[in-house]
C-alpha positions, 0 to 999 in steps of 0.5 A: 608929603609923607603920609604918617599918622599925626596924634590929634591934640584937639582931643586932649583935655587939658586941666586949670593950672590953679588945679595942678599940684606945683613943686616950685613956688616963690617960697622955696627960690634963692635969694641973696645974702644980706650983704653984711653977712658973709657967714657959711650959714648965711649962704647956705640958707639963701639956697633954695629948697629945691632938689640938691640944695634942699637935700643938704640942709636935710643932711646936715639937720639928720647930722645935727640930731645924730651928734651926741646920740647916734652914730654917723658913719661915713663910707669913702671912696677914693676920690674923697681923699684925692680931691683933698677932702680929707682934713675936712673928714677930720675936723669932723671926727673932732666934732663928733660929727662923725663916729667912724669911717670905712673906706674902700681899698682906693681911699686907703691907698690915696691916704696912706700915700698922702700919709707916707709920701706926701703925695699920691694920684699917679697919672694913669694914663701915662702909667698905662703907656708905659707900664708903670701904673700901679707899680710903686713900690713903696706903696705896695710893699708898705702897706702889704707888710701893714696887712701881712702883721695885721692878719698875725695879730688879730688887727682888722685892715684900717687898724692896721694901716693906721697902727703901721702908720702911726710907728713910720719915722717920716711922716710927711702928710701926718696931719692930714691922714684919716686913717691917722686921724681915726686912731688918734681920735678913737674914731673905728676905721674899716678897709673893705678890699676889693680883690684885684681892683688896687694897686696893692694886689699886683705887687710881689708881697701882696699876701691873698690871705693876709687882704682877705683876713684883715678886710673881713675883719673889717667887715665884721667890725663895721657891722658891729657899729650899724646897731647904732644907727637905730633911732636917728643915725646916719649914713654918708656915702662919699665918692664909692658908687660900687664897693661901699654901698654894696657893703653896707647893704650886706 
């Protein structure tokens, strides 16, 4: 046998369990619906009030005293809209659940895609063999002449976007756009670039200045909405671990 030293236990001192503070108790567990009620809010009340769960009931209570009275931002990521959460974003802003939207340049493009083309998502590891990633043309081309005329006319990037998308003929993905919905609503809508990191910077049209001076615009714009935050308003951060919160937090 090895001789390593052992920790000796038998000097612990141990506490009553009656004495120990305890985050769990049988008040705070799940439990089943009533089976005659299949609501939402049903489910949603037979969580339990621990950890995720209780943290969602605290969003949606901070959400509910902010309607009316303050703003409630939601800043996304691409994923957000990829994942096809987009019409739910929208059916919010209908609510006034939501008062203005900023997107990192990744969730622009999946709308504007979904807007445009009916489609968006490339398989990326499949572009990456053969070169094609990132490459479509449309996309780029589209979206670059959208910022291009954004930065002549004073227009901030969602503006932008929105404005180019509302003058396209052939809209296959209208109803399900936020950049869209936002301007239909009058819901303000920002796009805050991250130079090199989208699709839209590779291509030939792609205007440095015109990126820039449209997603600063943007960032000023955004700024202009926190002051109603004051006394109640709400924050969400959906699907943007990097570019968004660092936005915010400047």
């Amino acid at each position: 046998m090895t001789d390593y030293r052992e920790a000796d236990f038998s000097r612990l001192k141990t506490v009553p369990v009656a004495k120990r503070p305890n985050k769990v108790d049988p008040s705070l567990l799940a439990h089943a619906p009533r089976p005659a009620d299949r609501s939402f809010t049903a489910f949603v009340d037979a969580l339990p009030a621990i950890l995720a769960a209780q943290d969602l009931r605290f969003v949606v209570d901070q959400i509910v005293a902010a309607a009316d009275r303050r703003a409630i931002v939601a800043m996304l990521g691409g994923h957000v809209i990829k994942v096809g959460l987009g019409p739910l974003l929208i059916a919010l802003m209908r609510q006034r659940a939501i008062t203005a939207v900023a997107m990192n340049g990744s969730a622009a493009i999946h709308d504007f895609e979904l807007a445009a083309y009916g489609g968006t998502s490339e398989d990326v590891a499949a572009g990456l063999g053969d070169g094609t990633f990132g490459m479509a043309e449309e996309t780029g081309r589209e979206m670059n002449a959208a910022l291009a005329h954004g930065a002549k006319t004073q227009q901030g990037a969602g503006e932008a976007l929105a404005e180019y998308l509302r003058t396209r003929k052939d809209l296959p993905g209208r109803d399900v756009s936020v950049l869209l919905a936002c301007a239909e609503l009058d819901v303000p809508v920002t796009v805050h670039a991250a130079i090199g990191a989208e699709i839209l910077h590779q291509h030939p049209t792609a205007d440095g200045a015109a990126i820039g001076a449209t997603s600063h615009r943007d960032f000023k714009r955004l700024a202009g909405v926190l002051p109603d935050l004051d006394d109640g308003g709400v924050v969400l951060n959906l699907g943007s671990a990097v570019v968004m919160p660092e936005v915010f937090l400047k």
